[in-house]
C-alpha positions in Angstrom: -56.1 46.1 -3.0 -57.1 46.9 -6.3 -60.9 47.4 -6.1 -61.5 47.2 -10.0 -60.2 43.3 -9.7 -61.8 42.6 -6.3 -65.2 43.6 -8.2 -64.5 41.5 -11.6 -63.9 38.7 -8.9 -67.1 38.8 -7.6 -68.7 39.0 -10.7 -67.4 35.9 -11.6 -67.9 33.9 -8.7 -71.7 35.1 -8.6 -71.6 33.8 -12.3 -70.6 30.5 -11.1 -73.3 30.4 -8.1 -75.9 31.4 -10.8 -74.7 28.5 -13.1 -74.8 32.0 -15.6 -72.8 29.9 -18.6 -72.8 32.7 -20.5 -71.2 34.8 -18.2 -68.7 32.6 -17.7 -68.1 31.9 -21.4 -67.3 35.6 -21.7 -65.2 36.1 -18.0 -63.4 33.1 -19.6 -60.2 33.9 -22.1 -60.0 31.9 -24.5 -56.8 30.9 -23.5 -57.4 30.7 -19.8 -55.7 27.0 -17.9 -56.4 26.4 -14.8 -53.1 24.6 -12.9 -54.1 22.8 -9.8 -51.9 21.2 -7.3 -52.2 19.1 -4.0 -49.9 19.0 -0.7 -48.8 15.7 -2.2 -47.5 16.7 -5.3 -50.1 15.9 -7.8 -51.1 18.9 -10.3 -53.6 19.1 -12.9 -54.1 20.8 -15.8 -57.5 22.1 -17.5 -58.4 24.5 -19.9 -61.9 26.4 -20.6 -63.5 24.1 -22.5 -63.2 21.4 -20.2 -64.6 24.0 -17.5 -67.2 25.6 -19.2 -68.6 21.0 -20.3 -68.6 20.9 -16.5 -70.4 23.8 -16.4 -73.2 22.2 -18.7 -73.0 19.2 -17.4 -74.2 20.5 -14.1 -76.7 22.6 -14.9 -78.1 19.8 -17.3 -78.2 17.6 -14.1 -80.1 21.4 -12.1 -77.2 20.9 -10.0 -74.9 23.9 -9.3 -71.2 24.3 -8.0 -71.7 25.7 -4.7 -74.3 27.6 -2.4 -72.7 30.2 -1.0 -69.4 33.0 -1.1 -69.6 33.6 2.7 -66.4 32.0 3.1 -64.6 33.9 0.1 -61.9 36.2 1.1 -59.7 38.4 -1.2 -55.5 38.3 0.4 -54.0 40.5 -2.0 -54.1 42.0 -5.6 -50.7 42.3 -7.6 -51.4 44.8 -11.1 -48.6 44.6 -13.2 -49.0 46.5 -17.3 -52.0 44.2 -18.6 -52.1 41.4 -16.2 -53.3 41.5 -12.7 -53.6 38.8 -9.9 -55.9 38.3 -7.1 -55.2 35.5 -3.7 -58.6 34.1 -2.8 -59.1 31.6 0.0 -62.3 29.7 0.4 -62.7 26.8 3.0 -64.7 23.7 3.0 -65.5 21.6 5.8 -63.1 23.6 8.1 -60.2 23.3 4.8 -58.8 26.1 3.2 -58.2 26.0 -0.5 -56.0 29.1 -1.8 -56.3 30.3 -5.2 -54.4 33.1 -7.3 -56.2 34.6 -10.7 -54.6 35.9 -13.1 -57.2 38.8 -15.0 -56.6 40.3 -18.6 -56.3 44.4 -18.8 -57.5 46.1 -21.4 -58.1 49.7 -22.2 -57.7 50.3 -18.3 -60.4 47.6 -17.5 -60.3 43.9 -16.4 -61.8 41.9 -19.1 -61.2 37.6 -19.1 -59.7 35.3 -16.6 -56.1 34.1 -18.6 -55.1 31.7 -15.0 -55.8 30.1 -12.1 -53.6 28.7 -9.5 -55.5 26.3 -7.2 -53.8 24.5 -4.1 -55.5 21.8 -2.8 -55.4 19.6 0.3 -56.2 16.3 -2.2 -56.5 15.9 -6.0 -57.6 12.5 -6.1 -61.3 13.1 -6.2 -60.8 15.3 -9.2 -58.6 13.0 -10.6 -60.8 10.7 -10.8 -63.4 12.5 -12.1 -60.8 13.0 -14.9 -60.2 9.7 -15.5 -64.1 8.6 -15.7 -64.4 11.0 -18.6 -66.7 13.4 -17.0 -64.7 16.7 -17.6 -64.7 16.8 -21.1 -61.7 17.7 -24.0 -59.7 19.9 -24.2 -56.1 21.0 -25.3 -54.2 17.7 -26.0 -52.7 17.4 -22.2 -55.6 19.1 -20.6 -57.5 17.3 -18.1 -54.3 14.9 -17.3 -52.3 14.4 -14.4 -48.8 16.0 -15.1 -47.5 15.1 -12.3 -47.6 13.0 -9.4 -45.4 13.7 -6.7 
């Protein structure tokens, strides 16, 4: 495992705990998209700027995105030229959600998050969160179903 990526991970995900917006602003690329996808088929695509209105919208509310990282673990790390990738799974009410980050290199150090693959048991809550408006605008397909099964 490549200990460089497992710590930028961390960072980020203690960003998100801390509903630290502008930590995240700066861990996210400006081109980052986030591709999720369910056992049924249905995917979703969303981009930062739809993140980072959720982001505000919560901590406008003083709610946050989670409590805890006890249930984080890190699979595997894949380092490839400028890109790298770390598998995370996290689990929810006894269900596993895997995820695979894709992390920008530069100058020998991880900078922004470009992707991440999320795999869901259900997208439907999300989905309709989507469809009530309540994630925000993004690129011109972001925040839409692209496919459902």
């Amino acid at each position: 495992m490549d200990q460089a990526l497992v710590d930028r991970m961390w960072r980020y995900l203690h960003a998100g705990l801390a509903m630290d917006l502008e930590a995240l602003d700066a861990l996210y690329d400006p081109e980052f998209e986030n591709l999720r996808v369910d056992r049924s088929g249905l995917s979703v695509r969303l981009v930062k700027e739809q993140f980072m209105h959720r982001f505000r919208a919560l901590r406008a509310e003083g709610r946050v995105i989670g409590d805890s990282l006890a249930d984080v673990s890190f699979l595997a790390t894949t380092v490839r030229a400028d890109h790298g990738s770390i598998v995370m799974r996290r689990e929810e009410d006894g269900v596993p959600t895997l995820y695979d980050f894709t992390w920008r290199r530069e100058g020998g150090r991880w900078t922004t998050l470009l992707r991440e693959l999320t795999v869901e048991q259900d997208l439907r809550p999300l989905i309709a969160v989507i469809e009530a408006g309540a994630v925000g605008a993004g690129a011109a397909d972001g925040g839409k179903v692209i496919s459902a099964g």
